[in-house]
Every structure is written in structure tokens, then in C-alpha cells.
C-alpha positions in Angstrom: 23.5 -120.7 64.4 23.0 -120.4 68.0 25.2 -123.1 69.9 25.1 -124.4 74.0 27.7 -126.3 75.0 27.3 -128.3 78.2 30.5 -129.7 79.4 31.6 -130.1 82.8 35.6 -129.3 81.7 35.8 -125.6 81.3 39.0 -126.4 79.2 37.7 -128.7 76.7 34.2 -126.3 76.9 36.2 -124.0 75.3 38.5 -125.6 72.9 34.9 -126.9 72.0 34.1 -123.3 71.3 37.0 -123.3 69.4 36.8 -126.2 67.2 32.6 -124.7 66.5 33.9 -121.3 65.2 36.4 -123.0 63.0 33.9 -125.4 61.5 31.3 -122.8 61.2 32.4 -119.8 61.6 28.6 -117.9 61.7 28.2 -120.0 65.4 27.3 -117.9 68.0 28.4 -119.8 71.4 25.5 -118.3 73.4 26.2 -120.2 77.1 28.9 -122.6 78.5 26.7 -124.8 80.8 28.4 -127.1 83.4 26.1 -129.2 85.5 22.6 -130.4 85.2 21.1 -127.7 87.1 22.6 -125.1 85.9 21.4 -126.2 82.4 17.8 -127.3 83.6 17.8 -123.7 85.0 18.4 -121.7 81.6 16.7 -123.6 80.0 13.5 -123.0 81.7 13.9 -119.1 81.3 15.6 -118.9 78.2 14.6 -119.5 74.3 16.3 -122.5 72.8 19.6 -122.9 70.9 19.1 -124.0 67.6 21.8 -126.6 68.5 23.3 -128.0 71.7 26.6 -129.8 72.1 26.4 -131.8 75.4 28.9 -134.0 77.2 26.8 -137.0 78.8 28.8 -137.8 82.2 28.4 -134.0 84.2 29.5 -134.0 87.9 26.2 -134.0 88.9 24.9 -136.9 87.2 24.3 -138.3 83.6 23.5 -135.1 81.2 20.0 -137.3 80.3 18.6 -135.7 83.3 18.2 -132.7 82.0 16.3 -133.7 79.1 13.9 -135.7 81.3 13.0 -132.7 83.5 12.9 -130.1 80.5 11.2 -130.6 77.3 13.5 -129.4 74.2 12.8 -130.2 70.6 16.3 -128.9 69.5 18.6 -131.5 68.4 22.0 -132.7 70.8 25.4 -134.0 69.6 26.1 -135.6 72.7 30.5 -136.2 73.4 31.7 -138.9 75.7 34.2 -141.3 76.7 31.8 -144.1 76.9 30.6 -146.3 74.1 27.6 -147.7 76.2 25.8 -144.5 76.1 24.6 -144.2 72.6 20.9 -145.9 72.1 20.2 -143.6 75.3 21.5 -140.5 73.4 19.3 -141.1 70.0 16.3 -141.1 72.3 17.2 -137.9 73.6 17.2 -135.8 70.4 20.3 -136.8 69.7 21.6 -136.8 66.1 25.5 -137.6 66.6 27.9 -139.4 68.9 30.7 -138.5 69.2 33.6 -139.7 71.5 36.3 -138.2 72.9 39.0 -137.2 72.6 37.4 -135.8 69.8 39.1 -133.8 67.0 38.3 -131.0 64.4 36.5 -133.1 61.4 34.3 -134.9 63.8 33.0 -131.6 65.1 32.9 -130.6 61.5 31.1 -134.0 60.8 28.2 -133.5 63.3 27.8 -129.6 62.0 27.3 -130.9 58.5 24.8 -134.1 59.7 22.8 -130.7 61.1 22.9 -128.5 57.9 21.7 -131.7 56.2 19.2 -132.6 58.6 18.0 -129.2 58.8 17.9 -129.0 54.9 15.5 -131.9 54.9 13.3 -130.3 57.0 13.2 -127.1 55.5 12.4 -129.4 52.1 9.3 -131.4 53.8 7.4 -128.1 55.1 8.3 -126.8 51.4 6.8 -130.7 50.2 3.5 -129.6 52.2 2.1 -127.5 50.0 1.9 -124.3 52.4 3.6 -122.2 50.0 1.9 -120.8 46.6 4.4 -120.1 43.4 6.9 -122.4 44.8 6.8 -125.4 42.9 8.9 -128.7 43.9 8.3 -132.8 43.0 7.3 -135.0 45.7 8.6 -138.5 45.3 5.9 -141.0 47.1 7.0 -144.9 48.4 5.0 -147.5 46.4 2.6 -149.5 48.5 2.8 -152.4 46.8 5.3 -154.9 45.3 4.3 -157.6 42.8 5.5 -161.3 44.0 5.1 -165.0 42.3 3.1 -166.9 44.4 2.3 -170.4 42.7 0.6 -170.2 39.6 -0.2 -166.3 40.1 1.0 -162.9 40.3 0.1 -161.5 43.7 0.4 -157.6 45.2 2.2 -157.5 48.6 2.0 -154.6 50.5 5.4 -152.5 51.7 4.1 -151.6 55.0 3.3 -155.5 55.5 7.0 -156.5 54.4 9.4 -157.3 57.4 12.9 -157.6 55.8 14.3 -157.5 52.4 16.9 -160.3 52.3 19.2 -160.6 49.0 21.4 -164.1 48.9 23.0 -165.5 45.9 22.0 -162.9 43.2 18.5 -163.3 44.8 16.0 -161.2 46.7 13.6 -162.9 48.8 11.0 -160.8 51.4 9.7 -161.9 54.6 6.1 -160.4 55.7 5.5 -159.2 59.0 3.1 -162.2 59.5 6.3 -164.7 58.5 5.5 -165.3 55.2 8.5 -165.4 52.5 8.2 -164.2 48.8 10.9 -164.0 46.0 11.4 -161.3 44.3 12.9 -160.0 40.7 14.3 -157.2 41.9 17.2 -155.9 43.0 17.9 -155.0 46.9 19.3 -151.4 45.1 15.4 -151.4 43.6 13.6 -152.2 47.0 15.8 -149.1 48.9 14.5 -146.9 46.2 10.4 -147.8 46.3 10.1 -148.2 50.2 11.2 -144.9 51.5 12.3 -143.6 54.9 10.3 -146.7 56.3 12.9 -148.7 55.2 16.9 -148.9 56.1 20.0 -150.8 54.7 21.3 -152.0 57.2 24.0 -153.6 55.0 24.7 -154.9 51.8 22.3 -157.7 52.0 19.3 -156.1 54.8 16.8 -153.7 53.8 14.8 -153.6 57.1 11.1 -152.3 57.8 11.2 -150.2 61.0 7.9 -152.3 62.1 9.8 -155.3 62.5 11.9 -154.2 65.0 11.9 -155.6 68.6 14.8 -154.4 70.4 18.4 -152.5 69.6 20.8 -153.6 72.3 24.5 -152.7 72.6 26.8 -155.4 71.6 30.8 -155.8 71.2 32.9 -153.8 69.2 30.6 -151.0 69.1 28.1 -152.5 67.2 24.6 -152.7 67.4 22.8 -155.6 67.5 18.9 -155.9 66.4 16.4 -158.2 67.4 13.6 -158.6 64.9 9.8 -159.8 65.6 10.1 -162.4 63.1 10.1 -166.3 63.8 13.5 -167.8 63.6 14.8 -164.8 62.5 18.7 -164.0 63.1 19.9 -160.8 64.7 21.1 -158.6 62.6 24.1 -156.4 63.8 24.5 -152.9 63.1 28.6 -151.6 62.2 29.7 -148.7 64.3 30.0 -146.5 61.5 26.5 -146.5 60.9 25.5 -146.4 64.7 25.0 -142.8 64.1 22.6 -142.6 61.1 20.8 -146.0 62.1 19.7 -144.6 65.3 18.8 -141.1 63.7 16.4 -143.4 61.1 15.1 -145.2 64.1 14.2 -142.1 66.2 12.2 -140.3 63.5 
């Protein structure tokens, strides 16, 4: 796995390095970069890591910059003091956040979240069919989920559902268009049938990516989500799942 680190610190660019090679040892650390134009500047003559490690405050600016003025589909664990930073990173290819001072299993961490996400990938091309004699299952969401509505049995579909809301042993859904629908089924149920569209936010919130207005920062590292819906209440993301909420949201 080829690796760029972009740190400003020469000394934690290198311990870094050091924390990389202990995590996985096959990294090949292929540049230390420490400012914006020195990374804009390889990157425009050189092929792409397959993984870059990038500190957001550099001394000549916020490291965003260099993603604005070069276009890289390779993925950035970005490492930072600063909790405000982290909706920006996700829109930057970032799939982890990490902050600092960081140590050895968070490094670890973000490796793994790349071998997974990596994985995936390597499983969807596989999913499309471009390869004869390898056989594999492909696993399609439902469209539909059957509601009570009066008298009647009526199909709703999964792409028109909003929320998923489960309170008192009960699961009731919300349309995009406001209308609300209980359901006999289990929020555990839902998660399974709706697919990457879909994400639990908590114990109680399966949420449809469509219905989402705005992700703001809010206190105590959380996120807080605004939905599209009428009356609806935000819903607040926990900082451990800052991370892999924002990785959902980005794809």
C-alpha cells in the first residue's frame, strides 16, 4: 500500500511513518509533504497514493486547498486538533477523523476502515458481472413495504419512505411527502430490506439519505441533522459514529 503523508511537523510526520509500518507493515511511505504547494505540486506530476494521511491546518493554509485545486479520487484520513473540521473532511474524500494527539490503534483503526472499504469495492466490481466463472450472490433492497392503511393493505415504496421511527415496541414510517404508516416490523427488519440507502442512526432512527436537509456541527462532538420533513425533530448524530455516518453520507 502506497501511503502520503502531509503534515506540516516533520516530527510527528515521521512518528506517523512510524505508527503506518507498525500497523501495516507492507506500507510503502512514498513522500512526506509539508505545505499545500508542495503537495498540489506532486501531485500534479506524480501518480496517486493509494492512501493519503493528511493533517488539515498546514502553515500555509487549511490542507482543503489542495483538494480544491487538484482532483484525487484516492481516499484521506485527515489528523487534527480541531473538532470543527470534520463535515468538511467527508466531503473531501475523507474516510476517517482522527484527532490528535493520536495514538497507535487509531492509526490501526483508519488502516482497517480502508482494507474494509477497499474490500467492498473490490466486491461491487466482482457484483457487476464483468467477470465469467466467478460466481457470487447479489443481495437487492426491496422496493416496497406492505402498510395498513384503513380497511386495506397498501405497498409503500422504500425510496418514498423518509424515516423509520420505532417507539414503544412499535415501528411507525414517515414518507417523504409527510405521510405516517405503522408498521409490523421490526426496526432490525427495516435496516435489513432498505440497503445502503438507509442508515441507523440509533437505536430508534433508520434514516433515508433523501430526507436529509443539512448536517451541522453541534456540542459535544456530535452531529446534528436537519430533516425535510414537517415538524420533524433533529436528530443528533454520537461522535462515535461521526466517522461512518459521514462515510454513508458521502457515497
Amino acid at each position: 500500500m502506497r501511503v502520503v503523508i502531509i503534515e506540516d511537523e516533520q516530527y510527528t510526520a515521521e512518528y506517523l511513518g512510524q505508527l503506518l509500518m507498525e500497523a501495516a507493515p507492507d506500507t510503502d511511505v512514498t513522500r512526506f509533504l509539508f505545505s499545500i504547494a508542495a503537495a498540489v505540486e506532486y501531485f500534479k506530476t506524480n501518480q496517486p497514493p493509494d492512501l493519503i494521511f493528511c493533517d488539515i491546518q498546514l502553515t500555509d493554509g487549511p490542507s482543503f486547498e489542495i483538494f480544491r485545486q487538484v482532483k484525487l479520487e484516492v481516499p484521506v484520513v485527515f489528523i487534527t486538533a480541531y473538532e470543527q473540521y470534520a463535515i468538511q473532511a467527508f466531503k473531501a474524500n475523507g474516510i476517517d477523523y482522527i484527532l490528535k494527539p493520536f495514538k497507535n490503534e487509531d492509526i490501526a483503526g483508519a488502516i482497517n476502515k480502508y482494507n474494509q472499504l477497499h474490500t467492498a469495492v473490490f466486491r461491487k466490481v466482482l457484483s457487476c458481472g464483468h467477470y465469467p466463472g466467478l460466481t457470487q450472490t447479489v443481495h437487492k433492497a426491496s422496493s416496497a413495504v406492505l402498510v395498513k392503511y384503513r380497511d386495506a393493505i397498501k405497498p409503500v415504496k422504500i425510496s418514498e419512505v423518509a424515516i423509520f421511527l420505532a417507539e414503544n415496541k412499535t415501528v411507525q414510517l414517515t414518507t417523504l411527502n409527510n405521510q405516517r404508516y405503522p408498521l409490523n416490523k421490526t426496526l432490525e427488519d427495516m435496516e435489513t430490506l432498505c440497503g445502503n440507502q438507509f442508515y441507523r442512526v440509533n437505536r430508534q432512527v433508520l434514516l433515508n439519505r433523501e430526507a436529509i436537509e443539512e448536517v451541522l456541527q453541534g456540542y459535544a462532538r456530535k452531529l446534528v441533522i436537519k430533516l425535510k420533513l414537517k415538524d420533524a425533530p433533529e436528530l443528533l448524530v454520537n461522535k462515535n459514529k461521526i466517522s461512518d455516518f459521514l462515510s454513508w453520507l458521502s457515497n
